[in-house]
Structures are given as C-alpha cells and as structure tokens.
N, C-alpha and C positions, 0 to 999 in steps of 0.2 A: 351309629352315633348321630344324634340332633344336633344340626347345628343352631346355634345360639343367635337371636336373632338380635340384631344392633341396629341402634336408631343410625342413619344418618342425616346430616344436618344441609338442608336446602335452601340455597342462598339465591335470590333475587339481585340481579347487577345492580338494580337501583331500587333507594327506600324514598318514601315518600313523607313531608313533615304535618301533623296534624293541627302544628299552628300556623302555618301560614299557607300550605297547600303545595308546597316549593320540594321537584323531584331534584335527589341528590345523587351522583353514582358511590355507591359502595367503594371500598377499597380495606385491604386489610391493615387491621390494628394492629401495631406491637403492645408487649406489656406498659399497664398505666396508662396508656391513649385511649382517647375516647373521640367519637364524631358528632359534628354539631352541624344542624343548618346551616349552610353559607347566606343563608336570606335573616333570618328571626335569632340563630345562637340556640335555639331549641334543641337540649341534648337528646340526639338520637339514639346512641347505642355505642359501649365500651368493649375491650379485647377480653377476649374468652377469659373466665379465671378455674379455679380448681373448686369444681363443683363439690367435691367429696367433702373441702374443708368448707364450703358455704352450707351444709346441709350437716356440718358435724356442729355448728356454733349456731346455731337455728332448733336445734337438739337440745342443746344446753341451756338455750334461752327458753326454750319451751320448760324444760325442767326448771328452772329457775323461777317460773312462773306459777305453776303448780306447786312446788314445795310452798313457795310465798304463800299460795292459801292457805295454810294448813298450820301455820304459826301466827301471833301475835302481830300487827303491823306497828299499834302504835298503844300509850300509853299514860296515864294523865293524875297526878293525884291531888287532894286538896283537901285544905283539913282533915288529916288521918285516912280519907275516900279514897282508894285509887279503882281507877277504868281503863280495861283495854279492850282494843275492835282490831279486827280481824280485817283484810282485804275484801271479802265479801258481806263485812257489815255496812259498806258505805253504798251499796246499792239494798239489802235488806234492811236498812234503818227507814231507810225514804220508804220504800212499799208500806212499812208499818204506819207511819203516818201518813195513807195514802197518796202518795207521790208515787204511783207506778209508771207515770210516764218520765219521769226523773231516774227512778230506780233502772228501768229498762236503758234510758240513754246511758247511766255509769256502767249495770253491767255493759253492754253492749261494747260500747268506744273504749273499754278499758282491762277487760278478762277472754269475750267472748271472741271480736273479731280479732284480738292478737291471736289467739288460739287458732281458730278458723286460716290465718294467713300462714301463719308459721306451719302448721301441718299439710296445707298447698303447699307451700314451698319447698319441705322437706320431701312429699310424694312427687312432685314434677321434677326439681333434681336429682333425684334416686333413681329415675326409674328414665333417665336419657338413654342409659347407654343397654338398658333392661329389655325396652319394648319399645317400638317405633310410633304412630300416630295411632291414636284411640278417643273415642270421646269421652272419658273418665280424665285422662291427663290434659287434654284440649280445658275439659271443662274445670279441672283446678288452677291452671294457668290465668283462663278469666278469671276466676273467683279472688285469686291474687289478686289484679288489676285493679278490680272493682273497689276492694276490701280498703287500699292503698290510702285514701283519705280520710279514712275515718278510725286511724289507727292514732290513738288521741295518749297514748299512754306517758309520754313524755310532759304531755299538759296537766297531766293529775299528777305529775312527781310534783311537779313546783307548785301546783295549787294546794298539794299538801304540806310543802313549806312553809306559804303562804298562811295558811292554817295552822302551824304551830307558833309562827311568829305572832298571831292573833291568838294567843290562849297564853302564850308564854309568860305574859306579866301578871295572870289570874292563877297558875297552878303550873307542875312541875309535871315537865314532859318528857317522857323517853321515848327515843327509836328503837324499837326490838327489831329479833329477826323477820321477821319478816319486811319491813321498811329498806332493808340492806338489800336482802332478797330480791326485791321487787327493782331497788335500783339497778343493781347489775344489769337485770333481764333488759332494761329502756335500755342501757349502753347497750348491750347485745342485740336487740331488737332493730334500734338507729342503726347497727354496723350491719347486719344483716342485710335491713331494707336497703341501703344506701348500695352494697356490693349487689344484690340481686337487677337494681336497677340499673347497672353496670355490664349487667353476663347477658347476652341475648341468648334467649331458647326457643325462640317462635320458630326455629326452625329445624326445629328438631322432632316439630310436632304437628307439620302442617298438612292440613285437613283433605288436601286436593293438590291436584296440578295446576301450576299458576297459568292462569289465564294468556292467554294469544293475543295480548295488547299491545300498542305500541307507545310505549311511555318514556320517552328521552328525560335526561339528566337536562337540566338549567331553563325551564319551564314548571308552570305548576299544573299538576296533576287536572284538574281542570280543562286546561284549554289544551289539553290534550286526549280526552272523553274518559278521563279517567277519574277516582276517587280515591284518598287516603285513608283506608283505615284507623279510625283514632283510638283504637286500643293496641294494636301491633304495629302500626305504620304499613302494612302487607299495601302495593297497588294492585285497584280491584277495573273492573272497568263500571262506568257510569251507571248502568242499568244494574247491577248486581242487588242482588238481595242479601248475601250473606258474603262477607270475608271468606276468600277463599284460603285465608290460612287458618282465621282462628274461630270461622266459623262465625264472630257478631255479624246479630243482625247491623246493614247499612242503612235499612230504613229510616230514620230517627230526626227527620228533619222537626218535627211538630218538639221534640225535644230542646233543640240549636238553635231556636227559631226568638228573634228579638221579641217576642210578645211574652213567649214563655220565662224570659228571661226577665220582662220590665214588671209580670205578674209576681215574679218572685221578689224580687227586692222591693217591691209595694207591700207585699205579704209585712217578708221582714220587717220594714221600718213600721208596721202597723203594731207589730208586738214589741215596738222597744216603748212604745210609749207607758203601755201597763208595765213593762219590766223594770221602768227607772221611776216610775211612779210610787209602784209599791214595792212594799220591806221584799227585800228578799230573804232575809232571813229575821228571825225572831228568839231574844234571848230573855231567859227565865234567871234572874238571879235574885236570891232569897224571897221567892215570892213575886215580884217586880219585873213585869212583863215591860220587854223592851225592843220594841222591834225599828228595824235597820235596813233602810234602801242601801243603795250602792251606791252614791253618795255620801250617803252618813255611813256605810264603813270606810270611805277612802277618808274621808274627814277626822273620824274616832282614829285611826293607824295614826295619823300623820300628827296629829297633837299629842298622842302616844309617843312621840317620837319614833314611830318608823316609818321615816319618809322614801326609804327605796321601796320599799312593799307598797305606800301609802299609792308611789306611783307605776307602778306593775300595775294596780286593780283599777286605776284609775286609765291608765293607756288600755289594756285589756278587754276592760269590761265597759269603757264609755265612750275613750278615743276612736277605738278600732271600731266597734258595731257602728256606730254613726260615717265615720270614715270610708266602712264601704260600701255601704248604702249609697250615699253622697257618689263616691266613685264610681260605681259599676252604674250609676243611673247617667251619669255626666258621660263615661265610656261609650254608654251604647248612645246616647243621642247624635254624640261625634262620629261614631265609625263611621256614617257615610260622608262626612267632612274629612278624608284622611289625606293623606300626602308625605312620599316616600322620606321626607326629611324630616317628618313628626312621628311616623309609626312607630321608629323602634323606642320612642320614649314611652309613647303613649301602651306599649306593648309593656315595659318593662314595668310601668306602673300599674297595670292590672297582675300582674306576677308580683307583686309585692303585695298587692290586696289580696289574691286569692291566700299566699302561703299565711299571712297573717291574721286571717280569720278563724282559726281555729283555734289558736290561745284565747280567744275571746269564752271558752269553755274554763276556763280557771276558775271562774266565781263560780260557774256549776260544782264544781269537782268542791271546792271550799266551803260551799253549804254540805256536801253527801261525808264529806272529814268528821266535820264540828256537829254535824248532827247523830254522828253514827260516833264517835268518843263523847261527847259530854250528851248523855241523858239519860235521865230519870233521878238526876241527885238531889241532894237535898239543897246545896249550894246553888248547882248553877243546870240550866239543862238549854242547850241548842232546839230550834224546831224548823223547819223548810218554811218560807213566805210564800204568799202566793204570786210573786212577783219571779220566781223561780222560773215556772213552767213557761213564762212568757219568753224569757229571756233565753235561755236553753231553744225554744221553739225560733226565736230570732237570729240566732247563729246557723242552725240548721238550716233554715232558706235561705239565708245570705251565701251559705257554704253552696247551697244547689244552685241558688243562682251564678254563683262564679262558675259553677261546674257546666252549666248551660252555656254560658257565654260564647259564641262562637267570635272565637279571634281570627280567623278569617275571612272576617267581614273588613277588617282593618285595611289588609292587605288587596283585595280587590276593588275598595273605592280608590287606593292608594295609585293603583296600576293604573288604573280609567287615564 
C-alpha cells in the first residue's frame, strides 16, 4: 500500500509586516481572531478555517458566474422596441465600435480575472492536504495575490445601477436572469475573497527551507539584515534574490522606488485632463447627436432629479481621480518629513486613497452598459466618447501608482 502523501504546514516564529517593515512573533489564533501589526494595525494573518467549505462557495460562485453568461443581463423597451445584452455584450459592444482597449479592460476586471482567481483558489485549497510543495500550487497561490486588485466586479454591479437609473426616465427597464446571477456571484466572490484573506496557506506550500537568519520580534526586518517579503510576509535575509517561501522575486526596488511612483501619478493626472475635457460618452436620439462629458452627465442626473446617483458619479469619477493624484503626490513629498506621531494618520490616509481608487471605474463600466443595451435603434442609441480611453487609462496609473508606493519609507524617516 502507498502511503498518501500530506502537505504539512511550516510555520516561521516570526512574520514580518510589508508596511512598515516591523518583525512580529507569531502566536496561535483561536476561531474569529486575527493578527495585526503592533506598529501600522496592518492585517497579517487570521485562524485557520475550513478549507473544504471555502473551496465549496468559490465553486458556486464560479458557477454562478458562468451560468450569468449564458442568459439575458438586462433589458430595455421603448416605443413598442425592446433590447436585451448579455454580460458579454458590454465588453463586445465597445470592440465593435473600436474601443478595444475599453473592451479588453471590461472583459478583463470583470469575467476573466474573477475566473482566473476563483479557479487558483479553488486548485490551492484542494489540493493542501493532496500534495505537498510544487511549483504549479506555488505559482497559482501568486497568481491569487497578484490578481487581488483588480478584481473590479463589485464596481460594474453599481455602475450598472447607475446605468439604469440614467435610462429609466427614457424607456422601461428590466433585470433578467442573468443580472440576479451575476449579483449573487459579487456576494459570493466579496465573501470568498474576504475568508481567503483570513486563511494562511503559505505554509503549506513553501518552496525551501527557511533560511538560517537571525530576525527577533520588536525590530524591523531591516536593521536586522533582513527583508519582508510583500507578497507572503515569508523573512528572507537581505541579499536574497527570491522569497524563500513563495519563491517572488525580491529584486524589485526600480519598482518601490519614489520616482517610479511620482512618474505615475504625473502619468495619471496627464490623462485626466483629456478625460474631463471630452464627452465621454455620446447620445443619438431621433437623429440628434448629443455628446456628454462627466460633468454634463453628473449635471443632466441631478436636474433629473437623481441627486444620490448625480453624486456617486460626481465623488467617483471627479472627486476621487483628482483626490489621489493630489494625495499620493503630497504623500510622497512628505514621507521623508515623517514622525512617529504623524505616521499612523499619514498612513491611514494613503489606505483610504488606495482602496478608493478603484470605484473611480464606474463611469467606465456605465459607458460599456448604455453602449451595449441602447444601440442601433431608431429612438435612441448609446456610442463610447473619446474621452473614455483617457479616463479608464487615468485610474489604472493612479491604481499602480498607489500599488508602487512604498509605505515604508514613512516609517523609517519616522524612526531617524
């Protein structure tokens, strides 16, 4: 008889935080606890849960997802005309009117990488207690990670909201199956991500034998010749090239590095000015070309009478992109002005800029709606602006630049 071969799970005394550099020692969780840096509040890692059911509701969501394409999403009628588009006509509507770099960002943030995460998730939890370290399960565990921010699908439910409540006073709208469909799946998707990011498995899957360093608890990583890895937290020693748990490269300073970061958010705010300039989108009715910055749609809602929407697209799409532009440029000029009684503000409000940058994708998702159900009619038809591709291209640097930002820099002018 073979004996069956079981992962076991290899645990390091002490993890290290990859925002502020601060080594913590371990200790075991009960149920519902979770560890956080004693330096930054940076959630490190929650008590084991039951894999079997995180990988059975991860299953479901993925089906959930899939049946969604395959029915109806939404639906529109007006004078006797009725129109319905599918989940995959809000990225094939934009390619038709050559938007393929629109078209690729909706499918992508919105069908492909849920897909791509959910089925990492499902193969690396399956397969703990199956097989021990391999670089197939290594490498789906990163592809998680990675995948982690640009999982957008919660921003195109409400930008489709958003998008009915702008159509509702021209023509009669339904939610079919598939719209129900697809909400489930966010709930399930949200509760997935949120318990996944709660379960540690890095060590169930690690690459090597942890290195012969000597890294004490209540010090940071650093001034101890050490490095944190910032995708598992794994302590590496200084010199390393690769995480010895999960195997990322440590190289990546040209990445972290304040230039790279002040090149991007310069990027950014270059393209918000063509994005707020021009229409972002453009409306055909009877004839009567009518095109619409972002401005003039938050202006037409609100004299509409729909002033909560009027100011969603207005916080969204004007507040927030200018906001952290402004922010993350002001952040990085101060980090090396820091000091231990300003840091943890200064910290908490770059964590509020980064998580809020990516609703700033609503008015994308609310063009790829209204252009994929209203067109070709005789009434009315939706078209993509040129003002689209800029604005879309201005969240995605702003979103890298936040992702480059090294918050560690906060922390060690602070210490000086």
């Amino acid at each position: 008889m073979i004996a069956k071969k079981v992962a076991k799970r290899e645990r390091a005394d002490v993890v290290g935080c990859p925002q502020c550099d601060w080594v913590s020692k371990r200790t075991e969780l009960s149920k519902r606890e979770h560890a956080e840096c004693p330096r930054c509040g940076y959630f490190l890692e929650g008590a084991a849960t039951s894999h079997g059911t995180l990988v059975a509701i991860a299953a479901a969501a993925l089906f959930l997802l899939l049946a969604s394409l395959q029915v109806n999403f939404i639906s529109y009628s007006v004078t006797g005309s009725e129109q319905s588009m599918t989940l995959m006509d809000a990225a094939w509507q934009l390619s038709f009117f050559h938007e393929k770099v629109l078209a690729v960002l909706v499918l992508l943030t919105v069908i492909l990488i849920p897909v791509l995460y959910l089925v990492s998730l499902i193969w690396v939890y399956s397969q703990i207690h199956n097989s021990g370290s391999n670089r197939l399960n290594r490498y789906f565990l990163r592809l998680m990670e990675h995948l982690k921010p640009w999982l957008m699908t919660d921003v195109f439910l409400l930008g489709t909201l958003v998008s009915l409540v702008k159509i509702s006073g021209l023509a009669e709208v339904r939610l079919l199956e598939g719209f129900w469909g697809f909400s489930a799946f966010v709930v399930l998707l949200l509760y997935v991500y949120e318990r996944a990011k709660r379960t540690p498995v890095w060590g169930y899957y690690t690459a090597a034998s942890r290195p012969n360093i000597d890294v004490k608890a209540g010090m940071t990583a650093n001034e101890q010749g050490g490095q944190t890895c910032l995708l598992c937290h794994a302590l590496n020693s200084k010199d390393a090239d690769r995480c010895y748990q999960c195997t990322e490269p440590q190289k990546t300073a040209w990445w972290r590095k304040p230039g790279t970061t002040l090149a991007l958010i310069f990027a950014g705010a270059i393209m918000l000015i063509p994005a707020h300039w021009l229409p972002v989108m453009e409306t055909v009715r009877f004839g009567n070309e009518q095109p619409a910055t972002i401005i003039g749609g938050v202006t037409e809602l609100w004299q509409a009478g729909d002033k909560p929407v009027a100011v969603i697209i207005f916080v969204a799409s004007l507040v927030i992109p200018v906001a952290k532009v402004l922010t993350l440029a002001v952040l990085l000029l101060l980090a090396h002005r820091q000091t231990p009684t300003i840091v943890r503000n200064r910290l908490l409000l770059f964590k509020v800029t980064d998580w809020i940058g990516r609703w700033s994708m609503i008015d994308i998702f609310v063009v790829a709606i209204l252009v994929a159900l209203v067109r070709g009619g005789t009434v009315m038809s939706v078209y993509p602006g040129s003002a689209a591709v800029s604005f879309a291209a201005a969240v995605v640097l702003t979103m890298l630049a936040a992702m480059s930002f090294d918050t560690r820099l906060f922390w060690r002018e602070a210490d000086k």
